[in-house]
C-alpha positions as CSV (number, residue, x, y, z in Angstrom):
1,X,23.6,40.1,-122.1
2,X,27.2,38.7,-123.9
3,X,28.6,42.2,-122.4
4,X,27.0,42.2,-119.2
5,X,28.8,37.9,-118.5
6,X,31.9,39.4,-120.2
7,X,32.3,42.9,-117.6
8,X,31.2,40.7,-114.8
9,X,34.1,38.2,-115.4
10,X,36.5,41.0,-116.3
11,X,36.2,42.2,-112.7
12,X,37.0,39.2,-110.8
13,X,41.0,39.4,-111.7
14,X,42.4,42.5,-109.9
15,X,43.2,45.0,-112.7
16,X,46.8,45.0,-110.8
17,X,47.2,41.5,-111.6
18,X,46.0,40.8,-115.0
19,X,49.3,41.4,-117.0
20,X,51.8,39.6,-114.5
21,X,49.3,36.6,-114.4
22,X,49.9,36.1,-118.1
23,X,53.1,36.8,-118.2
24,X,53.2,34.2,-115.5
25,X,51.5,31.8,-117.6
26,X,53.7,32.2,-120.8
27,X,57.0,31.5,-118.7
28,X,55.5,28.7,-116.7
29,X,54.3,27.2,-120.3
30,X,57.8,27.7,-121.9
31,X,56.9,28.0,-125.4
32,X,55.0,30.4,-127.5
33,X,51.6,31.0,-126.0
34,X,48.3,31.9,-128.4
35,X,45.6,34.3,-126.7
36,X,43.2,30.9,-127.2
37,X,45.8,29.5,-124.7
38,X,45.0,31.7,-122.0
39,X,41.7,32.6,-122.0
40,X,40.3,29.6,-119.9
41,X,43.1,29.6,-117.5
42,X,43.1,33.3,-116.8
43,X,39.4,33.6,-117.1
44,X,39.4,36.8,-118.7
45,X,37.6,38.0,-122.0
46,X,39.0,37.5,-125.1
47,X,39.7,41.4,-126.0
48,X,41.3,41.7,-122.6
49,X,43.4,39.1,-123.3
50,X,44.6,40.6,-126.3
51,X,45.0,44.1,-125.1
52,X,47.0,42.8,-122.7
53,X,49.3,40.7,-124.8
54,X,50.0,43.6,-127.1
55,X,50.8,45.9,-123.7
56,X,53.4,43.2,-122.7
57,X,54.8,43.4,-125.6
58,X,54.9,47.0,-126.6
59,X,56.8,47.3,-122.8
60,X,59.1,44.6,-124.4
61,X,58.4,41.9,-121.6
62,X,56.9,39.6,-124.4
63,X,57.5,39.0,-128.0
64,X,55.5,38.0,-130.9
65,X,56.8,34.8,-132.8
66,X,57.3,34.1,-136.0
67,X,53.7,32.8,-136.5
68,X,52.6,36.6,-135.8
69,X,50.2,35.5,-133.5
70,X,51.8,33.6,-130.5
71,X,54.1,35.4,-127.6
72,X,57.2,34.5,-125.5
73,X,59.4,36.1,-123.6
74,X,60.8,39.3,-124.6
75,X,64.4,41.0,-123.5
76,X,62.7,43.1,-120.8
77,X,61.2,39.9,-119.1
78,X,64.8,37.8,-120.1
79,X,66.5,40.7,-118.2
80,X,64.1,41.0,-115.3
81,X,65.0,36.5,-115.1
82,X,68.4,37.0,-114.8
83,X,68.2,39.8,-112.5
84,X,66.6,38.0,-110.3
85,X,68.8,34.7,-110.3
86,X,71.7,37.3,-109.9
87,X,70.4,38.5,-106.7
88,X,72.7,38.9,-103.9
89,X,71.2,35.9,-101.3
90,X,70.9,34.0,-104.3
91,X,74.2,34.5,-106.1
92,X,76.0,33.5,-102.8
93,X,74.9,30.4,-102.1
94,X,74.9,29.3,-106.3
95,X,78.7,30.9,-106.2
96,X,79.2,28.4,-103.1
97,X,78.0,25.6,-104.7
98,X,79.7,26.5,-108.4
99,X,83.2,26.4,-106.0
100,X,82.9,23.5,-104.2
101,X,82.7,22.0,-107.5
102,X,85.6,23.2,-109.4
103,X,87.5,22.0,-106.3
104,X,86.6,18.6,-106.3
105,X,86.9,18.0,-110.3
106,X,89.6,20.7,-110.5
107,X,88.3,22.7,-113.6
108,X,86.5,25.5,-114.5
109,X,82.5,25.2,-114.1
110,X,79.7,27.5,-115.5
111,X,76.1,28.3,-115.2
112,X,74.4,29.5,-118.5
113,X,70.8,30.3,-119.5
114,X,69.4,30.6,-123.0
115,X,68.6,33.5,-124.4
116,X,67.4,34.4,-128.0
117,X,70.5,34.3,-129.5
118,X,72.8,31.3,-127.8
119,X,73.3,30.3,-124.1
120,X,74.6,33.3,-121.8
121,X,77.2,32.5,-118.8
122,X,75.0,33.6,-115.6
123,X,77.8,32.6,-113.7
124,X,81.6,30.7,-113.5
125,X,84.4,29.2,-111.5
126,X,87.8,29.2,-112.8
127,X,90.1,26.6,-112.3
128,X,93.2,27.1,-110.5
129,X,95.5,25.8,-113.4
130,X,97.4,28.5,-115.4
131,X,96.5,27.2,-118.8
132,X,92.2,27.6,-119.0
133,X,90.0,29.4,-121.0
134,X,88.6,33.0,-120.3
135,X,84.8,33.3,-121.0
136,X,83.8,36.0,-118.3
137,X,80.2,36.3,-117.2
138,X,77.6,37.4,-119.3
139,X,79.5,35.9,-122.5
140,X,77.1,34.5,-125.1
141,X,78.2,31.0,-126.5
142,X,76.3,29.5,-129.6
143,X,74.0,26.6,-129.5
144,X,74.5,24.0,-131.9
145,X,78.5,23.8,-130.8
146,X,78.6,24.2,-127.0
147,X,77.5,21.7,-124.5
148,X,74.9,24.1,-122.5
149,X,73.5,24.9,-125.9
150,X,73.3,21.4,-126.9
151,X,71.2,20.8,-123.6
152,X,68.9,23.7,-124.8
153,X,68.2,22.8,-127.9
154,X,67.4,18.6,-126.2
155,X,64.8,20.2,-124.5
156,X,63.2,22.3,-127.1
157,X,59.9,20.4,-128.6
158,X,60.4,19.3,-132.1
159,X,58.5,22.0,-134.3
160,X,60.4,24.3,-132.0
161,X,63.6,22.5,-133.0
162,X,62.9,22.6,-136.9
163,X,62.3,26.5,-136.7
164,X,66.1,26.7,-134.9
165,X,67.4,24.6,-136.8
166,X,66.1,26.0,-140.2
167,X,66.8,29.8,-139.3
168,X,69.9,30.1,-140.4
169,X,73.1,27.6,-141.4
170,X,75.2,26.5,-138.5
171,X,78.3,28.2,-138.4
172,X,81.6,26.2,-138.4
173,X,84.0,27.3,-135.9
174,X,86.3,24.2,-136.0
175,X,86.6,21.2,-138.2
176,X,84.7,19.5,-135.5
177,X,81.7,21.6,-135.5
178,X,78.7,19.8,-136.6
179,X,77.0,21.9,-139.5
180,X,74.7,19.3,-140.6
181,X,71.0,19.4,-139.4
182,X,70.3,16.2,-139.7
183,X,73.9,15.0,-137.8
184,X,73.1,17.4,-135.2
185,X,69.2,16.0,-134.2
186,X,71.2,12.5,-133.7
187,X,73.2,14.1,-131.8
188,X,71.0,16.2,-129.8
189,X,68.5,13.0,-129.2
190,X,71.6,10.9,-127.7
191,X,71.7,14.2,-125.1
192,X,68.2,13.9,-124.3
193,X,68.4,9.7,-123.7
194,X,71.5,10.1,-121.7
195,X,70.9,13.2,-119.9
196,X,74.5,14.9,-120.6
197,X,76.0,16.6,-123.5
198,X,79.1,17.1,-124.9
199,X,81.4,19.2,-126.7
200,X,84.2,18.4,-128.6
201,X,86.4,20.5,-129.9
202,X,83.0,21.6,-131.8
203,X,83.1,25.6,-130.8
204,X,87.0,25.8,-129.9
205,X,89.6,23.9,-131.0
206,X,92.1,22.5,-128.4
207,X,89.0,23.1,-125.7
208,X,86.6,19.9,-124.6
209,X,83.4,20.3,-122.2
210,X,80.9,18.3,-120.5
211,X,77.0,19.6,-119.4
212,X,74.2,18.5,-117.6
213,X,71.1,20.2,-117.1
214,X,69.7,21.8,-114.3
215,X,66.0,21.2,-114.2
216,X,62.8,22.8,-112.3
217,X,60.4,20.6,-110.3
218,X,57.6,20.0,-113.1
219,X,61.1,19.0,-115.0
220,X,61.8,22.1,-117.5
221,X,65.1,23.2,-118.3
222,X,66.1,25.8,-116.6
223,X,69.9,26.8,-116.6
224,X,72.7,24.4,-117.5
225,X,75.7,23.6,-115.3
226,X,79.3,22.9,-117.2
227,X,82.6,22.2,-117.2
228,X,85.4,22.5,-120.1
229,X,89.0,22.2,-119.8
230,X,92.2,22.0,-123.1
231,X,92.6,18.9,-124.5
232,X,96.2,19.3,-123.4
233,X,95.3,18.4,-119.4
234,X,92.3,15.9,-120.1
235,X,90.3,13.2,-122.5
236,X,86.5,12.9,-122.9
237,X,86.5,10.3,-121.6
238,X,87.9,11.3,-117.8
239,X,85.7,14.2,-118.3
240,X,82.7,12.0,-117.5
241,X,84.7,10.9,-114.5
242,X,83.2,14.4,-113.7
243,X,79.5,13.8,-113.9
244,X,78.3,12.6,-110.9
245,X,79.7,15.4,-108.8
246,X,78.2,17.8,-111.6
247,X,74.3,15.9,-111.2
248,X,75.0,16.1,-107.6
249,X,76.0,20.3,-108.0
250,X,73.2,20.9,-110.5
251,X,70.3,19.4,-108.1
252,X,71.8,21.3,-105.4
253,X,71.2,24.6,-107.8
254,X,67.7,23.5,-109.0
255,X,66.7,22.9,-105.1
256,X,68.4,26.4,-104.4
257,X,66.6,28.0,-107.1
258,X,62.9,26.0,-106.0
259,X,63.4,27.7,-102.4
260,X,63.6,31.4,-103.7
């Protein structure tokens, strides 16, 4: 009888459709999913569930976390994401907006998206001034010490935080650079109350940026939308002149990427 319920609920999800419904469901959830997780939203059995999983992640579109027994996103699916914000239609009107911006606060502006090791520059701007820093696209920028990753790691929950944070020592790449932990939750919880981050001289010395998030409609981090320019040219402090026309560019992106 168990295997007779168990086929006849198998059969109601298109075969076609199983494996892209769940990896549906692990990037709408946006943190490591368990098969338990899934099994009464996708309404299939439990050995399906897990043949599935393993599939998705022997394809590389998920991968297994550290517990051994939840999944997220792997570098196929992370690749197929930012693919698909790259696309043509897409790209034009983002570059539009990313330009109108850099003219009106004069600097360079990027768009970045995390990835498993550090925040990755989807897209940038460059300022007309002859002295500015070159980070092409598809440069990866560390976490703890850039603005974008400083918004990423706000936004992560706190077990999720602890496990960043405790991976590995933060690397100092200035004398700013904040290497401490401890110093660097403070910091990252002042982010998350005011909605903006900062960087200080903390992955470049001489360089100074300013981020704020770009956010989906249920409120998720999606990319981050930035702006850095030498200490030479401008303060901190008139750098946050700069965020209202960069909250006013980054809902203009999140609305963009809501009507793909």
């Amino acid at each position: 009888m168990p295997n007779d319920q168990a086929s006849s609920k198998d059969s109601q999800i298109p075969t076609n459709l199983r494996l892209l419904m769940i990896i549906e469901e692990v990037v709408k959830r946006g943190v490591s999913v368990r098969p338990v997780d899934l099994i009464d939203v996708i309404e299939l059995p439990k050995p399906t569930i897990h043949r599935l999983l393993q599939t998705a992640e022997a394809e590389g579109f998920l991968q297994r976390d550290i517990d051994g027994r939840s999944y997220g996103p792997g570098d196929r699916l992370r690749a197929l994401a930012i693919n698909t914000m790259s696309s043509e239609r897409v790209r034009t009107a983002r570059l539009a907006i990313l330009k109108g911006l850099t003219e009106e606060i004069g600097e360079t502006c990027n768009l970045a998206t995390p990835d498993r090791e550090g925040m990755t520059y989807l897209d940038r701007v460059e300022t007309k001034w002859p002295i500015r820093v070159q980070l092409p696209r598809g440069t990866q920028v560390p976490f703890h010490c850039t603005a974008s990753g400083k918004l990423y790691l706000s936004s992560l929950r706190s077990n999720t935080l602890t496990g960043v944070l405790s991976a590995r020592p933060l690397e100092k790449l200035t004398e700013h650079t904040i290497t401490s932990p401890e110093t660097l939750r403070d910091e990252l919880a002042k982010t998350r109350q005011r909605g903006y981050s900062t960087d200080n001289q903390e992955f470049m010395t001489g360089m100074i940026a300013i981020g704020v998030p770009i956010l989906s409609p249920n409120g998720r981090l999606l990319a981050t939308l930035s702006t850095h320019a030498p200490v030479m040219r401008c303060s901190l402090d008139h750098m946050k002149e700069f965020l209202e026309p960069l909250r006013l560019a980054a809902k203009k992106l999140s609305e963009l990427n809501g009507n793909q």
